[in-house]
C-alpha positions as protocol buffer text, in pm:
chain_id: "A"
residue {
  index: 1
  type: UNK
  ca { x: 0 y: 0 z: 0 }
}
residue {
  index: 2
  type: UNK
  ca { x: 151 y: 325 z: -48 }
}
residue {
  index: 3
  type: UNK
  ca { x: 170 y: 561 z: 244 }
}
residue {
  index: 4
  type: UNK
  ca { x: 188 y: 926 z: 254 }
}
residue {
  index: 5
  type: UNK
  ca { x: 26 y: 987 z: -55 }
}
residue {
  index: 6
  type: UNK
  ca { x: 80 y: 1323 z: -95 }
}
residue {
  index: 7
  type: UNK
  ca { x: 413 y: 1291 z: -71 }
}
residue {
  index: 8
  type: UNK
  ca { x: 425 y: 993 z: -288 }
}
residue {
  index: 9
  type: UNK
  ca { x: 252 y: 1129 z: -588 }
}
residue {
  index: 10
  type: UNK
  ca { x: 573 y: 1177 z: -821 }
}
residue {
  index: 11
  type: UNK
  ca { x: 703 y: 841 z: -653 }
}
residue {
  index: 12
  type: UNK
  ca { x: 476 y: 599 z: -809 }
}
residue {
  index: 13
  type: UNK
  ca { x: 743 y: 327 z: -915 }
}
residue {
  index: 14
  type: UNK
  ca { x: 518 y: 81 z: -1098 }
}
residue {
  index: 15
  type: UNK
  ca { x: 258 y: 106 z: -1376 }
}
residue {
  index: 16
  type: UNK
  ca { x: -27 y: -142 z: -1273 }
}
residue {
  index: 17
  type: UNK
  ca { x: -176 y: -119 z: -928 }
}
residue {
  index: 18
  type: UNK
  ca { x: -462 y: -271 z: -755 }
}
residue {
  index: 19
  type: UNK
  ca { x: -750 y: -129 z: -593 }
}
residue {
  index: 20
  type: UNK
  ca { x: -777 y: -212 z: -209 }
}
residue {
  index: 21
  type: UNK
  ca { x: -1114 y: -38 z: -191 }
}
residue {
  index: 22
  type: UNK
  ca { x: -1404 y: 86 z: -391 }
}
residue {
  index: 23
  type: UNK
  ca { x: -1245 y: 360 z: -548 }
}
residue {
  index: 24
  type: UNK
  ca { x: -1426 y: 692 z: -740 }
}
residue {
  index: 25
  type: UNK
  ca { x: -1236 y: 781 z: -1028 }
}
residue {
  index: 26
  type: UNK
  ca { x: -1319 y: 1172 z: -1166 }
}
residue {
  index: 27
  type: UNK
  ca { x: -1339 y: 1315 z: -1518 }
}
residue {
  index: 28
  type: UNK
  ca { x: -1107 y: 1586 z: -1440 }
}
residue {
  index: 29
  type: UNK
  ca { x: -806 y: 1671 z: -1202 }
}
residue {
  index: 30
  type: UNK
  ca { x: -990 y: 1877 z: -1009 }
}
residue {
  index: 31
  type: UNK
  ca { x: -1203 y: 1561 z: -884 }
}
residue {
  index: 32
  type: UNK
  ca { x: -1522 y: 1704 z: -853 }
}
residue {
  index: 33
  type: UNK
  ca { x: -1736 y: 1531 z: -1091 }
}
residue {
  index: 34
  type: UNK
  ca { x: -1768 y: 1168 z: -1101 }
}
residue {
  index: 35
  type: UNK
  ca { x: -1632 y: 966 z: -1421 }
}
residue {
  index: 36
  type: UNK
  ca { x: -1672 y: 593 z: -1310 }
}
residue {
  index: 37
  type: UNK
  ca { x: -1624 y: 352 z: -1005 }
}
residue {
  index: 38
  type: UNK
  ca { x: -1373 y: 72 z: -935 }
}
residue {
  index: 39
  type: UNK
  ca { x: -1432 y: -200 z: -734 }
}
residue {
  index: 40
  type: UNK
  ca { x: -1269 y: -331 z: -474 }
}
residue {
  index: 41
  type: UNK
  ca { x: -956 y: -553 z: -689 }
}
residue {
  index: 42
  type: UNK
  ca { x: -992 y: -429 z: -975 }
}
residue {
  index: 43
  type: UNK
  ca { x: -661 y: -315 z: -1207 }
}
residue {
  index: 44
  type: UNK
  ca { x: -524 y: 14 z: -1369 }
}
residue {
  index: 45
  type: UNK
  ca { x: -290 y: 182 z: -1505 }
}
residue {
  index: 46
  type: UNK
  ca { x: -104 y: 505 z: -1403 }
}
residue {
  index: 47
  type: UNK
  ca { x: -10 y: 735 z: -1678 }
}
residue {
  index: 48
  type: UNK
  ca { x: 281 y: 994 z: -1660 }
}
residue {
  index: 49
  type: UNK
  ca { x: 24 y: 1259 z: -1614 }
}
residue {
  index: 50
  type: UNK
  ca { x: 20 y: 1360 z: -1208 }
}
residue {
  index: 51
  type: UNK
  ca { x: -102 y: 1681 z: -1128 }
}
residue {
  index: 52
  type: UNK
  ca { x: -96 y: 1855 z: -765 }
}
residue {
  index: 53
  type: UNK
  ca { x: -482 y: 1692 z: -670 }
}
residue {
  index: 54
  type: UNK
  ca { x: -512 y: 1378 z: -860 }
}
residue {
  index: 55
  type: UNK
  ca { x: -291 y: 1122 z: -1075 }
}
residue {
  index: 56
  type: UNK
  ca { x: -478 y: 1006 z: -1425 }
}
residue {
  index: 57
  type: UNK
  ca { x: -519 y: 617 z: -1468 }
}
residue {
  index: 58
  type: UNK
  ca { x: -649 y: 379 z: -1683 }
}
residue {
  index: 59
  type: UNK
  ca { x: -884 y: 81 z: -1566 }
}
residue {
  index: 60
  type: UNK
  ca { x: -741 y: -210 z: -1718 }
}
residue {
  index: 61
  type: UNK
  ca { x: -1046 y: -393 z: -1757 }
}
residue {
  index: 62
  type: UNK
  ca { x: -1220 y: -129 z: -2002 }
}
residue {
  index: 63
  type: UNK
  ca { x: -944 y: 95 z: -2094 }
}
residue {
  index: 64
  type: UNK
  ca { x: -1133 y: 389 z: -1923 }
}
residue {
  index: 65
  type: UNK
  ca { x: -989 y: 685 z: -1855 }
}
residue {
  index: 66
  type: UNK
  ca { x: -986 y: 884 z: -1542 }
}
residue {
  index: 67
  type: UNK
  ca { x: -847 y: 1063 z: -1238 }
}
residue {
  index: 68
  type: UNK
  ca { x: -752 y: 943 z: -856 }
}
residue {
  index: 69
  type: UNK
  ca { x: -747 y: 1188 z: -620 }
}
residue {
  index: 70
  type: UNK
  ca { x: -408 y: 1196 z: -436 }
}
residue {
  index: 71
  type: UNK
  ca { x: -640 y: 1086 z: -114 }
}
residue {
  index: 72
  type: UNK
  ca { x: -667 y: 818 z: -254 }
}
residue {
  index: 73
  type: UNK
  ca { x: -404 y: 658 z: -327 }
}
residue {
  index: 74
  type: UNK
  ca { x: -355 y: 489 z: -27 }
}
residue {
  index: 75
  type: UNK
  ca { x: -612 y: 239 z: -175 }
}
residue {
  index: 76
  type: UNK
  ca { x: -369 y: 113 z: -476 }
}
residue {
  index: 77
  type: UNK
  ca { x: -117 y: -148 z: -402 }
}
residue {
  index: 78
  type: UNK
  ca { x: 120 y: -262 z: -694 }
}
residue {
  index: 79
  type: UNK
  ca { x: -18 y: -545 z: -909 }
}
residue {
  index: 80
  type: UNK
  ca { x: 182 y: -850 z: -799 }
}
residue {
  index: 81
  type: UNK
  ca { x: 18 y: -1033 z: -1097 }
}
residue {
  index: 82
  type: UNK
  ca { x: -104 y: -836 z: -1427 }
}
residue {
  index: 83
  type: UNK
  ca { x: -429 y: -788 z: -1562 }
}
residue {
  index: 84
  type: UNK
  ca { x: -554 y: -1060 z: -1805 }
}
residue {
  index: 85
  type: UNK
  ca { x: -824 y: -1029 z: -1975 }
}
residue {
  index: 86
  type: UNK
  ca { x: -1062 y: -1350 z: -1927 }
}
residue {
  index: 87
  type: UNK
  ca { x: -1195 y: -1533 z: -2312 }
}
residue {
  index: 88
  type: UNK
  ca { x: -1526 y: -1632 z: -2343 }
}
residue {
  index: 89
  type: UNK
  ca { x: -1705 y: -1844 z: -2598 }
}
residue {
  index: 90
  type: UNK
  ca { x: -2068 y: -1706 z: -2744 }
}
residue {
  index: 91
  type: UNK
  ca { x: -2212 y: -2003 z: -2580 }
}
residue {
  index: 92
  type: UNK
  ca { x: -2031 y: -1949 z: -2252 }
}
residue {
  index: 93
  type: UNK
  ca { x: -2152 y: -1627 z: -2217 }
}
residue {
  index: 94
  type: UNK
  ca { x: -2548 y: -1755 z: -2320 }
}
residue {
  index: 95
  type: UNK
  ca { x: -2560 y: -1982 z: -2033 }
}
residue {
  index: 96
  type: UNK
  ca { x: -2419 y: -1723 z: -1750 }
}
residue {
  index: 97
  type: UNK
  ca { x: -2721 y: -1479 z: -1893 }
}
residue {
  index: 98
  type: UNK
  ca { x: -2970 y: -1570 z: -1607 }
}
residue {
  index: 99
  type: UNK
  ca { x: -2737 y: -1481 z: -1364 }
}
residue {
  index: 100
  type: UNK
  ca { x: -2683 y: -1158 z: -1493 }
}
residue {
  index: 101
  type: UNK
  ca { x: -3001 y: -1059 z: -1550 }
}
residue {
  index: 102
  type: UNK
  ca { x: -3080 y: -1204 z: -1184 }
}
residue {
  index: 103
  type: UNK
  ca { x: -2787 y: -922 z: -1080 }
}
residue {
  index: 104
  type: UNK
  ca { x: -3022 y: -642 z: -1267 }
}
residue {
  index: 105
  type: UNK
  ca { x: -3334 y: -797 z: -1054 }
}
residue {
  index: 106
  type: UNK
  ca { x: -3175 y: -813 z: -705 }
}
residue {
  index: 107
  type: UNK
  ca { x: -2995 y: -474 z: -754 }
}
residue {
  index: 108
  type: UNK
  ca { x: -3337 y: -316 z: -821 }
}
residue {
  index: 109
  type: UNK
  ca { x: -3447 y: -480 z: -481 }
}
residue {
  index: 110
  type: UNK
  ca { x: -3193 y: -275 z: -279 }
}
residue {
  index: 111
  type: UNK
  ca { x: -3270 y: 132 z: -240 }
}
residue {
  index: 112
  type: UNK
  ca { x: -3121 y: 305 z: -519 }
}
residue {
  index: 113
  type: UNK
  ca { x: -3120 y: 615 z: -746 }
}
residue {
  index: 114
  type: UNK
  ca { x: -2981 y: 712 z: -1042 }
}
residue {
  index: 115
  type: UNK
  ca { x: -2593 y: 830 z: -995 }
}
residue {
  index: 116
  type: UNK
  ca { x: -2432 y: 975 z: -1278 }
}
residue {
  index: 117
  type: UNK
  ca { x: -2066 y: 783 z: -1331 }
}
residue {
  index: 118
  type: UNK
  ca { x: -2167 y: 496 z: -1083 }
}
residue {
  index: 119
  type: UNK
  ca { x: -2064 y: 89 z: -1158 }
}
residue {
  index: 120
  type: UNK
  ca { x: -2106 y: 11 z: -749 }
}
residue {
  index: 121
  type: UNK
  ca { x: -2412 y: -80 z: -562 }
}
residue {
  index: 122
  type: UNK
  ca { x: -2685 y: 59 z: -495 }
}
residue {
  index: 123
  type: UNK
  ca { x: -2655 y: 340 z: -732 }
}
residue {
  index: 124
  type: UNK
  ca { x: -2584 y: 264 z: -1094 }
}
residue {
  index: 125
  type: UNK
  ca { x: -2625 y: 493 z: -1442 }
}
residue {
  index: 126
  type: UNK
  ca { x: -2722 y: 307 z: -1712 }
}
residue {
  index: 127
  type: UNK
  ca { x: -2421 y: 186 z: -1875 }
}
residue {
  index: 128
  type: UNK
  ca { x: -2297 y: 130 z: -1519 }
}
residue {
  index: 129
  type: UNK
  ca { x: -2567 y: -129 z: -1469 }
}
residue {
  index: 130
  type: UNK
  ca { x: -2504 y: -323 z: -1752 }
}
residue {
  index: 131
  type: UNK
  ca { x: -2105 y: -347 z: -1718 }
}
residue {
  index: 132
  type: UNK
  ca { x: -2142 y: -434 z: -1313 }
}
residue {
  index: 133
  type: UNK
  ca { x: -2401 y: -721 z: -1423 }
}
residue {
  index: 134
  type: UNK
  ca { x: -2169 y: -876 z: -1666 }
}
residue {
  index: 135
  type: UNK
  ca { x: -1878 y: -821 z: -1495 }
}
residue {
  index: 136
  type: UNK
  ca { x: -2051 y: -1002 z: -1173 }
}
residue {
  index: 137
  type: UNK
  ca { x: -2009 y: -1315 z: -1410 }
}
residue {
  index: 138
  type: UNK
  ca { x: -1637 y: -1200 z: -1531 }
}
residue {
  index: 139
  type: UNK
  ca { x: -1764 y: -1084 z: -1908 }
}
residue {
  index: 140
  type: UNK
  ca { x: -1643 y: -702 z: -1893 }
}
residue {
  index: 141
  type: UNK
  ca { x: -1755 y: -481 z: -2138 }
}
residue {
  index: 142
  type: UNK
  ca { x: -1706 y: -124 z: -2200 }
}
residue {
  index: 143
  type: UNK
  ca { x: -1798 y: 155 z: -1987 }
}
residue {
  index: 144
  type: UNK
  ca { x: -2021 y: 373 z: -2134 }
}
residue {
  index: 145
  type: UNK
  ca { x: -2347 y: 330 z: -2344 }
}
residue {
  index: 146
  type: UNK
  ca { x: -2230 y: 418 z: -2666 }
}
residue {
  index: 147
  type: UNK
  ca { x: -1904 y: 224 z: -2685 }
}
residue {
  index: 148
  type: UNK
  ca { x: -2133 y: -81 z: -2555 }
}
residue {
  index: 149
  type: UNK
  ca { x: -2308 y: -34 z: -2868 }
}
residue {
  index: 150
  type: UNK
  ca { x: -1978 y: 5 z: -3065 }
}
residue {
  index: 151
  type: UNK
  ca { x: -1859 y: -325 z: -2918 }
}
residue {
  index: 152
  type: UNK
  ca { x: -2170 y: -493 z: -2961 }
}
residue {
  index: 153
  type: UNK
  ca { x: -2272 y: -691 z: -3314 }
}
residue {
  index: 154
  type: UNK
  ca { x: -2626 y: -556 z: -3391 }
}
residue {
  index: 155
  type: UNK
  ca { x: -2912 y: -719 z: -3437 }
}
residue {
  index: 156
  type: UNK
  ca { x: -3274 y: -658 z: -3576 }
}
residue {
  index: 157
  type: UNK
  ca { x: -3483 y: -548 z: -3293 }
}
residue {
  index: 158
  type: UNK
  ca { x: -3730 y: -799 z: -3368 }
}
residue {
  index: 159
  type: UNK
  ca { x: -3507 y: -1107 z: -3294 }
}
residue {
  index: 160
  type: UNK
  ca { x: -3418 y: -957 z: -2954 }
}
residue {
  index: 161
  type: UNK
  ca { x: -3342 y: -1223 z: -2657 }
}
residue {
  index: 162
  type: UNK
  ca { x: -3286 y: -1217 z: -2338 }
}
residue {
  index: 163
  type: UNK
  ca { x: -2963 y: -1041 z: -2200 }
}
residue {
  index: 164
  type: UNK
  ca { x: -2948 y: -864 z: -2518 }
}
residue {
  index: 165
  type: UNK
  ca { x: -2934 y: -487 z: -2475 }
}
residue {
  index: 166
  type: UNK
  ca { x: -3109 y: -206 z: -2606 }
}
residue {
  index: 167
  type: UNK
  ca { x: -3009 y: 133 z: -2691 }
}
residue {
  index: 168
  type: UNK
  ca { x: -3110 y: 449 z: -2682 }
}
residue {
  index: 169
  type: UNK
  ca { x: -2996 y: 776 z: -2783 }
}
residue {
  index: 170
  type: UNK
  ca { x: -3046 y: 1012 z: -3106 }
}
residue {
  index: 171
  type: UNK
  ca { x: -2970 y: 943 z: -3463 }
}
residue {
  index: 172
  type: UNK
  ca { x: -2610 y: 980 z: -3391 }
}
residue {
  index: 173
  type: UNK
  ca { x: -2531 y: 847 z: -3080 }
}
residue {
  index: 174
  type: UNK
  ca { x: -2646 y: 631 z: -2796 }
}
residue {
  index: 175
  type: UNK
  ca { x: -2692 y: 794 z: -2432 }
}
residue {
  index: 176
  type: UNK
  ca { x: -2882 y: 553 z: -2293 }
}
residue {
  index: 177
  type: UNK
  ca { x: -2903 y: 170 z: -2256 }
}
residue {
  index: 178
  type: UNK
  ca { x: -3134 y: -131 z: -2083 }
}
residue {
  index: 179
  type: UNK
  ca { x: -3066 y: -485 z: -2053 }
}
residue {
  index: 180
  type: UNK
  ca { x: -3369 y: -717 z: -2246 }
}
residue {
  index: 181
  type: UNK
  ca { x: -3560 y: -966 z: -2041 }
}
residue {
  index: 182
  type: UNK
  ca { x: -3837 y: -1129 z: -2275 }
}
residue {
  index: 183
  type: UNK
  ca { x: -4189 y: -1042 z: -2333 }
}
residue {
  index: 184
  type: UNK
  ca { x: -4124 y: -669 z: -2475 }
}
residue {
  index: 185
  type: UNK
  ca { x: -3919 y: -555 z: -2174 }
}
residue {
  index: 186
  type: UNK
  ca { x: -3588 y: -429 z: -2025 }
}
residue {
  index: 187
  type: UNK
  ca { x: -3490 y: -359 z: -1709 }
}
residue {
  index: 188
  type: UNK
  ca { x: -3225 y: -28 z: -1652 }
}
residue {
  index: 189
  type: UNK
  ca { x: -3102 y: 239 z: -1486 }
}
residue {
  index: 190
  type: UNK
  ca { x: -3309 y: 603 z: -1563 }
}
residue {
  index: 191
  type: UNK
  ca { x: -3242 y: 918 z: -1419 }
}
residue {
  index: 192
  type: UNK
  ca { x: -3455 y: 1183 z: -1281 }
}
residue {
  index: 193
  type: UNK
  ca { x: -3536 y: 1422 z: -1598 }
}
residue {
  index: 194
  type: UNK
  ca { x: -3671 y: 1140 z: -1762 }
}
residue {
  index: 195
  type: UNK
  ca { x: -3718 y: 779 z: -1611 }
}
residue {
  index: 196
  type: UNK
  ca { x: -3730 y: 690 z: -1260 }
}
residue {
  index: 197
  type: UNK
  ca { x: -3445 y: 793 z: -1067 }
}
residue {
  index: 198
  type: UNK
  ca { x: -3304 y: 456 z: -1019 }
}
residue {
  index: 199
  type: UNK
  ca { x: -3360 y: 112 z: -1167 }
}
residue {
  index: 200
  type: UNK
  ca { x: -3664 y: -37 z: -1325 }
}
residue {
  index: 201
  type: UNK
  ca { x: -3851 y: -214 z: -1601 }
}
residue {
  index: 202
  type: UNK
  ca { x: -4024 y: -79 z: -1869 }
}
residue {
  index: 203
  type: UNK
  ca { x: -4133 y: -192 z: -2235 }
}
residue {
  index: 204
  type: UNK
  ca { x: -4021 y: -153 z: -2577 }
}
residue {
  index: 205
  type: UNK
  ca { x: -4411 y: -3 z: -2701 }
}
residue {
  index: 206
  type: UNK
  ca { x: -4575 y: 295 z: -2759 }
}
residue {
  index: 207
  type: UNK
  ca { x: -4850 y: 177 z: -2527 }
}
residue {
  index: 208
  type: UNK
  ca { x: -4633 y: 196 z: -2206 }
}
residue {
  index: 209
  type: UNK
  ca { x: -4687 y: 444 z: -1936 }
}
residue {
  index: 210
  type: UNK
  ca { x: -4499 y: 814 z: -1982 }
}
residue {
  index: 211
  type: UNK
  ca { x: -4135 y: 686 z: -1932 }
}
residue {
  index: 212
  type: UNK
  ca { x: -4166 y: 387 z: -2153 }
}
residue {
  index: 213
  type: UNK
  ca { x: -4345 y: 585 z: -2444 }
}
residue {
  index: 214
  type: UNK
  ca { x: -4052 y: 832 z: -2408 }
}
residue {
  index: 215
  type: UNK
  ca { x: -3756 y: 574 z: -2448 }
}
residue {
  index: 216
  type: UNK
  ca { x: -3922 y: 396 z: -2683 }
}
residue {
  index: 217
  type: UNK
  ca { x: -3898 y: 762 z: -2892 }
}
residue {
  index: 218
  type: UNK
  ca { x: -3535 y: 759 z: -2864 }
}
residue {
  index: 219
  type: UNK
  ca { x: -3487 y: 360 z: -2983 }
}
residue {
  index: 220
  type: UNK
  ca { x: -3176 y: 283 z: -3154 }
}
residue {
  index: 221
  type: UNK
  ca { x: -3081 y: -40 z: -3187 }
}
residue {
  index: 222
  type: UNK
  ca { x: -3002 y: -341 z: -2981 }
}
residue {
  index: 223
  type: UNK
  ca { x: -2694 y: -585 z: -2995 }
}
residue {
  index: 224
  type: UNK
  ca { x: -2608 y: -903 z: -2852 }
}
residue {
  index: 225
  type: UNK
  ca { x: -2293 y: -1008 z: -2594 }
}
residue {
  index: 226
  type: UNK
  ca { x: -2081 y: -1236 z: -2797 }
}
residue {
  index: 227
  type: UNK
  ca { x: -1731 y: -1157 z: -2658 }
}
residue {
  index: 228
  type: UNK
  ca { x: -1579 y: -996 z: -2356 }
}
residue {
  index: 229
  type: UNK
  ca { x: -1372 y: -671 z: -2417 }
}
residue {
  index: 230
  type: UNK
  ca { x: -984 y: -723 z: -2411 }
}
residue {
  index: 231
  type: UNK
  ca { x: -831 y: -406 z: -2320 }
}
residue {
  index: 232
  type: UNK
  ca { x: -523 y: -222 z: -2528 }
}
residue {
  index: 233
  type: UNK
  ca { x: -216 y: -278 z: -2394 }
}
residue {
  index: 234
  type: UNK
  ca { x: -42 y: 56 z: -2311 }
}
């Protein structure tokens, strides 16, 4: 663990380090506005980039970008073995989809709102939801909604199965995303503008209540987990 941080902020000797903790990482130096979370184990990457507040990192397991404040870096230990990204076969992945849409359905359970940036229990953002569900099953994918998509091969909205995911968004990019669970519906993370502050089910119909009717507005696409993301080696 490294000690002093403050102190120690020009002294970080190696490039991969471990998170001890649930970490926040920020989308600027200034830390003040959350990017994404880490859990507790998980790897990154320190770039040469260390200003006075916060050091800039890359999670291994997505490639995201972001910064640690100096705080905080009592919570990173050096990686004593380096990040490898896990393979998975197409059917692999099919038969772990129960248990990852039974993750969606129990984290809806606990108390929760919508948290811009958040991966960790009980507050998730959209995209956040659907990489902590996979990633409770070791499939990663990327962080945010519209590199999901990106990642994802498409497929017709009408062949849609469960654990495939759904997106959302405007004609040129997806914002928003929900997880499929049969019988016209999805289950995801909304915020307070528009959805439900938190996590819960709607349908893919212009019958649905107000929220439904107004994601349905905004439907992109869907695509279909076939891999899990391997990261680019720095």
């Amino acid at each position: 663990m490294l000690s002093n941080p403050e102190s120690q902020i020009f002294n970080l000797t190696e490039d991969e380090y471990q998170c001890l903790a649930d970490l926040n990482l920020y989308d600027s130096p200034e830390c003040t506005r959350l990017a994404t979370q880490a859990a507790n184990g998980r790897h990154l990457q320190v770039t040469s980039n260390h200003q006075d507040a916060a050091v800039e990192v890359y999670l291994c397991e997505d490639d995201y970008p972001g910064w640690v404040s100096v705080a905080d870096l009592g919570l990173l230990q050096p990686a004593t073995v380096p990040y490898q990204a896990a393979r998975w076969s197409e059917d692999e992945i099919k038969k772990l989809l129960p248990q990852v849409i039974a993750f969606t359905h129990q984290a809806m359970q606990q108390a929760n709102e919508y948290l811009w940036g958040g991966t960790l229990g009980p507050n998730y953002d959209c995209s956040g939801l659907m990489q902590a569900a996979f990633a409770s099953v070791g499939i990663w994918l990327p962080r945010d909604a519209y590199q999901q998509e990106a990642f994802l091969p498409p497929i017709d909205i009408t062949q849609l199965q469960p654990g495939d995911l759904v997106f959302f968004g405007t004609p040129q990019k997806a914002t928003h995303v929900g997880l499929y669970l049969g019988e016209n519906a999805y289950i995801h993370s909304s915020g307070k503008a528009q959805g439900r502050n938190g996590i819960g089910i709607d349908v893919l119909s212009e019958q649905g209540d107000e929220v439904s009717r107004s994601y349905y507005q905004q439907l992109r696409g869907a695509g279909r987990v076939v891999q899990s993301y391997e990261p680019q080696r720095r």
